[in-house]
C-alpha positions as CSV (number, residue, x, y, z in Angstrom):
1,X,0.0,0.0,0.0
2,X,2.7,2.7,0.8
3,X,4.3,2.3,-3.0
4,X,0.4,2.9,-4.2
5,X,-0.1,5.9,-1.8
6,X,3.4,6.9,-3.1
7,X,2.7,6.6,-6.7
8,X,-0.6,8.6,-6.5
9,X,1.4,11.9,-4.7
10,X,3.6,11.2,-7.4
11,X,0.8,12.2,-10.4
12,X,-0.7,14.8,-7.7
13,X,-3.9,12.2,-6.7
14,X,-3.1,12.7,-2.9
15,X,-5.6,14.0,-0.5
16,X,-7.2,17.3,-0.6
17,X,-5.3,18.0,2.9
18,X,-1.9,17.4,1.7
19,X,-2.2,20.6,-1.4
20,X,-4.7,23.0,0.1
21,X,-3.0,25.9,0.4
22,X,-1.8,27.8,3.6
23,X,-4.5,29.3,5.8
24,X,-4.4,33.4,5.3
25,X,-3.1,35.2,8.1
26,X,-4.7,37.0,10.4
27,X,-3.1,40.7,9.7
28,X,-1.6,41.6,6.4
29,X,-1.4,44.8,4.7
30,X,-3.1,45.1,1.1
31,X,-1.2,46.6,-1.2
32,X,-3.0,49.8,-3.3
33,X,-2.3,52.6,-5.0
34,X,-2.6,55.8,-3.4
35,X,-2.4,59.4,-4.5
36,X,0.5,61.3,-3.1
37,X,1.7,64.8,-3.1
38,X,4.8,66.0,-5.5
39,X,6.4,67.7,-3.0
40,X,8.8,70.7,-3.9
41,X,10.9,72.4,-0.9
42,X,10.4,76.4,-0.4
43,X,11.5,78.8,2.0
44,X,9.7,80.4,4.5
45,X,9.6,82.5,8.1
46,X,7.9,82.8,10.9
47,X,5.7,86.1,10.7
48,X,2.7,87.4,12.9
49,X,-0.5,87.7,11.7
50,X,-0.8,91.3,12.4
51,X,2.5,93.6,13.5
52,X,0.7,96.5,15.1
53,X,2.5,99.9,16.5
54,X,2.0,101.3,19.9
55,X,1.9,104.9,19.5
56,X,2.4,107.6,22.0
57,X,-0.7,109.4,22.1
58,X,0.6,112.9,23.7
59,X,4.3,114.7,23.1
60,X,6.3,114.8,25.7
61,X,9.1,113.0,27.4
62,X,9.2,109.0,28.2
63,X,10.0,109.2,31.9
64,X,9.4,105.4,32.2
65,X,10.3,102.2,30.0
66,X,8.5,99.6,31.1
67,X,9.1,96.6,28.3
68,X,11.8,95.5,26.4
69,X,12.3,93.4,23.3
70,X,11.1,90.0,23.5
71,X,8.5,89.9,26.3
72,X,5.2,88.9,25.8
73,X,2.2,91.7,27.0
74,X,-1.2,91.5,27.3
75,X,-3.6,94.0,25.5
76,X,-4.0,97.3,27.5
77,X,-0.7,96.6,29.7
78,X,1.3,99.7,30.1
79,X,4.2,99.8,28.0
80,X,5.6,103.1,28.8
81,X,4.1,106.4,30.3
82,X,4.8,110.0,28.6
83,X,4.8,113.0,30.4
84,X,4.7,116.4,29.3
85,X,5.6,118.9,31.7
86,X,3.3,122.0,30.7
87,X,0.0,119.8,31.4
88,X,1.4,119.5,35.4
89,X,1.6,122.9,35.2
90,X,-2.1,123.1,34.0
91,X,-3.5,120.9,36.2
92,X,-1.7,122.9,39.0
93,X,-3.1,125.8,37.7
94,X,-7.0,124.2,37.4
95,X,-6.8,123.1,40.9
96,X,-6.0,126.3,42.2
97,X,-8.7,127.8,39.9
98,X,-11.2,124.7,41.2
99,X,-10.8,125.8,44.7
100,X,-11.4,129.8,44.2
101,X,-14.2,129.1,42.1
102,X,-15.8,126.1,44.5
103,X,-15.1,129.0,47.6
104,X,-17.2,131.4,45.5
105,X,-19.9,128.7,44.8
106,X,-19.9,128.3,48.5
107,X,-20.5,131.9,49.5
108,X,-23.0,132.7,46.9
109,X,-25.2,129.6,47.8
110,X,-24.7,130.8,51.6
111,X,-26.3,134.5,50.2
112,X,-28.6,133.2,48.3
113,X,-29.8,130.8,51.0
114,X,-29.8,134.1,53.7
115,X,-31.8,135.9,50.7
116,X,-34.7,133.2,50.3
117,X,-35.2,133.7,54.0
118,X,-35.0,137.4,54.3
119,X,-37.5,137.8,51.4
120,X,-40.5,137.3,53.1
121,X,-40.1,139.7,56.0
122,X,-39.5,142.4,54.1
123,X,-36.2,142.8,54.5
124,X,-34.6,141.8,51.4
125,X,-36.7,142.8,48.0
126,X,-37.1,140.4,45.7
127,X,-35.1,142.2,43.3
128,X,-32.3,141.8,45.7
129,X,-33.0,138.0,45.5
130,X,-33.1,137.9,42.1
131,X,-29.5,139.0,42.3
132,X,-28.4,136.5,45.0
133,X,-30.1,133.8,42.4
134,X,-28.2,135.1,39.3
135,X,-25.0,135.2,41.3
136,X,-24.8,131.6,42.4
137,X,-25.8,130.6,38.8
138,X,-22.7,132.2,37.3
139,X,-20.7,130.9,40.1
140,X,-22.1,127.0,40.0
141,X,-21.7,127.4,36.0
142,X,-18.1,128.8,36.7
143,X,-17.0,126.0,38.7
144,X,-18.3,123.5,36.5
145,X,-16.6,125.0,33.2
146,X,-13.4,125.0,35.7
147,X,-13.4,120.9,36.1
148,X,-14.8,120.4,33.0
149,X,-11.2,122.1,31.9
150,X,-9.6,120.2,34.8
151,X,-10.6,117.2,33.2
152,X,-9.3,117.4,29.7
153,X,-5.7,118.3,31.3
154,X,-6.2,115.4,33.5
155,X,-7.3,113.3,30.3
156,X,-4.4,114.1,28.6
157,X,-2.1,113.2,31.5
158,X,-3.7,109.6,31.5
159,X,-3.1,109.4,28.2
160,X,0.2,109.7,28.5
161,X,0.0,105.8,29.2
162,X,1.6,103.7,26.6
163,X,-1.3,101.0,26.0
164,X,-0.2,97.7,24.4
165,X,-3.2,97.5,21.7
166,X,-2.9,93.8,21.1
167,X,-1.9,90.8,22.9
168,X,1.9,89.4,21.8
169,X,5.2,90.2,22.2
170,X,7.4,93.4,21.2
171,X,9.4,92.4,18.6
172,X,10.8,96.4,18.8
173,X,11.8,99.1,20.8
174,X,12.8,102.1,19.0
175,X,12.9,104.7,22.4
176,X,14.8,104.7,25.1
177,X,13.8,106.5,28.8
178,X,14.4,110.1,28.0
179,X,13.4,110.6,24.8
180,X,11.2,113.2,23.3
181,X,8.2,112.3,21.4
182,X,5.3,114.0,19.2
183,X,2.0,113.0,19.3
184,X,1.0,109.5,17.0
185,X,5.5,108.3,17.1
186,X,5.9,104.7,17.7
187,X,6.8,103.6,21.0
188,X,7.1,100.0,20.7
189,X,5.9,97.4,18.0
190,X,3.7,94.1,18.8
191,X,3.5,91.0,17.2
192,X,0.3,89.6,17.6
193,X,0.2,86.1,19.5
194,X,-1.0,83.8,15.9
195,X,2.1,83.0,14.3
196,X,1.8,81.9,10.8
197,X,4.6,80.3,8.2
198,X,5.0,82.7,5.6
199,X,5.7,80.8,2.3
200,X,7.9,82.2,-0.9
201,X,6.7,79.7,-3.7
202,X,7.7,80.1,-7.5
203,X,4.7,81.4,-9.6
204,X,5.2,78.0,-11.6
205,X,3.6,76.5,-8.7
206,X,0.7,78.8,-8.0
207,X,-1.3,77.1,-10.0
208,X,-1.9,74.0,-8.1
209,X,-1.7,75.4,-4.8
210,X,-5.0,74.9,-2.6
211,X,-6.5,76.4,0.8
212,X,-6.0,73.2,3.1
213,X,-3.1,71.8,1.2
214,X,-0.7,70.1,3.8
215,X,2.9,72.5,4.4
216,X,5.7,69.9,6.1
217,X,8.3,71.1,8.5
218,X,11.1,69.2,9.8
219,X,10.9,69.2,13.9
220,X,14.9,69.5,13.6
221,X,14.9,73.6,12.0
222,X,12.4,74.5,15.0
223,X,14.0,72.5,17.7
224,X,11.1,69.8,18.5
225,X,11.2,66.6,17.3
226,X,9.7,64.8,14.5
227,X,7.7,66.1,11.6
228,X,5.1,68.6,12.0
229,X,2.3,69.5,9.5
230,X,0.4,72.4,8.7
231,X,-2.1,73.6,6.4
232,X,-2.2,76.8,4.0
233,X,-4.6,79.5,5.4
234,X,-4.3,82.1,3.0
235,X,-3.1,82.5,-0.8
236,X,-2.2,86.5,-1.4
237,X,-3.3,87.5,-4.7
238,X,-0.6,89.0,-6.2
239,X,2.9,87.5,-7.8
240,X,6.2,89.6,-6.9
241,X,9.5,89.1,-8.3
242,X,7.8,85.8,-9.6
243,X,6.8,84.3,-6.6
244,X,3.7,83.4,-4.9
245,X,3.3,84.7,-1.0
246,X,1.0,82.1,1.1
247,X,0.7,81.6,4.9
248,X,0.4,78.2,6.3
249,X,-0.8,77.6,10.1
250,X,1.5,75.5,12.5
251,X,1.4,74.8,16.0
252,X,4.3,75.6,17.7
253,X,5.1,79.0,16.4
254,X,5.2,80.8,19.6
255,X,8.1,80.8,20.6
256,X,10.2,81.3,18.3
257,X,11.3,84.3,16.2
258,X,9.5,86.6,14.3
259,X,11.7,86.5,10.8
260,X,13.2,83.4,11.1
261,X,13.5,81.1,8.3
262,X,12.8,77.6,8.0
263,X,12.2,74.9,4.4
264,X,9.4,73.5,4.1
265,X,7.5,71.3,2.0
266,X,4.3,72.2,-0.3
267,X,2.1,70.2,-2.8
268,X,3.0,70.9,-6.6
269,X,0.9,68.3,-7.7
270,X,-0.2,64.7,-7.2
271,X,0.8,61.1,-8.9
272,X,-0.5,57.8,-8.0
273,X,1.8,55.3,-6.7
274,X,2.4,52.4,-4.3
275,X,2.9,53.3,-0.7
276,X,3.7,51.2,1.8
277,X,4.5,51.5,5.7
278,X,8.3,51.9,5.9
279,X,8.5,48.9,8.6
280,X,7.2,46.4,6.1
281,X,10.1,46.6,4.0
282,X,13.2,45.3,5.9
283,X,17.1,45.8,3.8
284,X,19.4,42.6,3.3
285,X,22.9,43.0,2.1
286,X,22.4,46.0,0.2
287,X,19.1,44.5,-1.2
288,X,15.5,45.8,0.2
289,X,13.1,42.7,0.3
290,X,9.3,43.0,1.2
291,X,7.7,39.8,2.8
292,X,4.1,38.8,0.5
293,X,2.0,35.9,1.4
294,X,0.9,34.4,-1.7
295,X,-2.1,31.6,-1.5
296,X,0.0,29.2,-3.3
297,X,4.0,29.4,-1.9
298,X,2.3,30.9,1.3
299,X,5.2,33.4,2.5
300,X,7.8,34.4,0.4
301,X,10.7,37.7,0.3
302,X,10.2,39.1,-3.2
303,X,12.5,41.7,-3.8
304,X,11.7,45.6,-4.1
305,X,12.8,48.7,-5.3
306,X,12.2,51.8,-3.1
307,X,11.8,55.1,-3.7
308,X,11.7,58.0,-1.8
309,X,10.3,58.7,1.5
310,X,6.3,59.7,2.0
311,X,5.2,61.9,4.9
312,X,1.9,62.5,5.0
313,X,-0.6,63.6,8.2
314,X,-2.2,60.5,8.7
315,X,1.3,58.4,8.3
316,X,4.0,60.3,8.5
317,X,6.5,57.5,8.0
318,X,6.1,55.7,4.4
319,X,7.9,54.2,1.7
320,X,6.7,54.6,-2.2
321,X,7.8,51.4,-4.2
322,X,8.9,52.1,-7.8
323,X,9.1,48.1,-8.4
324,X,8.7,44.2,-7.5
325,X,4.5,44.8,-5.8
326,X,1.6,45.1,-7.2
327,X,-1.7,46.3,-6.0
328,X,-3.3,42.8,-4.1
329,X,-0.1,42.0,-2.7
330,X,-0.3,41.0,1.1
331,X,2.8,41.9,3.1
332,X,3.3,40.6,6.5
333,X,5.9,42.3,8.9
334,X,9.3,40.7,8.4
């Protein structure tokens, strides 16, 4: 019997257990083409969204510095204060004037009280009270146009306060304590707190650029680790010296410096290819081998020919393959 059961394995009439093929396994990635980006490196820097002036808004003298390049403020912190000497003299001047006129208030209200009371026993006419009347008047009106004048001097003093008008950090200071300012001159400038890349791309490549399109960033230019992605925010309009100005958003931005340059990556278009995760692909004596399962031969190394690297959002960490799969291919970790 064994040289029959022999000679029937020999012409392939064994049992159906002996050929079936290997079971599949478990996990395997499928193989497929994908659509990635055709990536061109461009320059950019780190900008603000808004770069806004602080502006003195009285001449006069800066008596006190309070910031410096560098720190961060909060909208309405005082940056400086500006003080011009003529308004302490007219405030010292209203005050004086305040007082005479509120003593003056207070004696012709004291007449015309002793008049109302005097009027009815004959003793004072009522001409006499119309007088005490009209003389309080001017006095109460006196006194008020003196604070109301008060006031405007003491406005302008406050105002002398350097306000930070946004929230950021000073990326300038062009005055120094001691220096003499007119009306509307810059004190110190602000950077507003939303950071944005600033791209320079060749007008060859405005045409395929897209709000949302992913802008990559090494981690190693902006001292974190990794890869980090944004996306463009805003295209501007124009073309200058044959380039194309975009912003892209990135977290991160903070704390670094306002001008500083970086390369980064942008879409210039988009090819189909074979991707695969990088860790399926293992490299053997110079050769790079990618492990399929096959329903017939059940696990074999075929070999593979990669390209370059992938780095996308979702997976930043891929391989394209210009050769040796095709799309149905299962590849199991090595």
């Amino acid at each position: 019997m064994n040289w029959l059961a022999g000679l029937f394995a020999f012409f392939g009439l064994g049992s159906a257990t002996a050929h079936s093929p290997p079971p599949e396994p478990p996990r395997a990635f499928v193989v497929a083409q994908s659509e990635v980006a055709d990536e061109k490196s461009v320059f950019a820097t780190v900008e603000s969204t808004n770069v806004v002036p602080a502006r003195a808004r009285i001449g006069g003298t800066v008596v006190e510095l309070k910031i410096r390049q560098g720190d961060r403020v909060a909208r309405g912190e005082v940056l400086a204060i500006v003080a011009d000497q003529k308004l302490a003299i007219q405030l010292d001047a209203f005050m004086a004037q305040s007082k005479s006129a509120d003593d003056q208030l207070a004696a012709a209200m004291l007449e015309f009280d002793r008049a109302q009371h005097l009027v009815g026993t004959g003793v004072v006419s009522k001409s006499q009270l119309d007088q005490a009347r009209a003389a309080y008047d001017a006095a109460a009106n006196n006194a008020k146009s003196i604070a109301a004048q008060e006031g405007v001097v003491q406005q302008q003093v406050s105002e002398g306060r350097v306000l930070a008008p946004i929230a950021g950090r000073i990326i300038a200071v062009p005055v120094t304590s001691g220096s003499v300012l007119m009306p509307g001159e810059t004190v110190a400038t602000v950077a507003e707190q939303n950071f944005v890349l600033r791209l320079s791309i060749p007008e060859r490549h405005a045409a395929f650029l897209k709000l949302g399109d992913p802008v990559r960033v090494d981690g190693g230019q902006l001292g974190f680790a990794g890869v980090r992605f944004g996306q463009i925010s805003l295209i501007y309009p124009d073309i200058r010296d044959g380039r194309v100005t975009a912003d892209a958003t990135l977290a991160g931005l903070e704390d670094y410096f306002v001008g500083e340059r970086v390369l980064a990556w942008v879409s210039a278009g988009a090819r189909r290819t074979i991707v695969v995760p990088s860790n399926l692909i293992v490299t053997r004596y110079g050769m790079d081998y990618a492990r399929v399962w096959t329903a017939q031969d059940g696990t074999i190394d075929v070999p593979v020919e990669r390209g370059q690297t992938v780095r996308r959002p979702h997976a930043p960490d891929e391989l394209e393959i210009l050769s040796g799969l095709t799309p149905g291919d299962r590849l199991l970790h090595p």
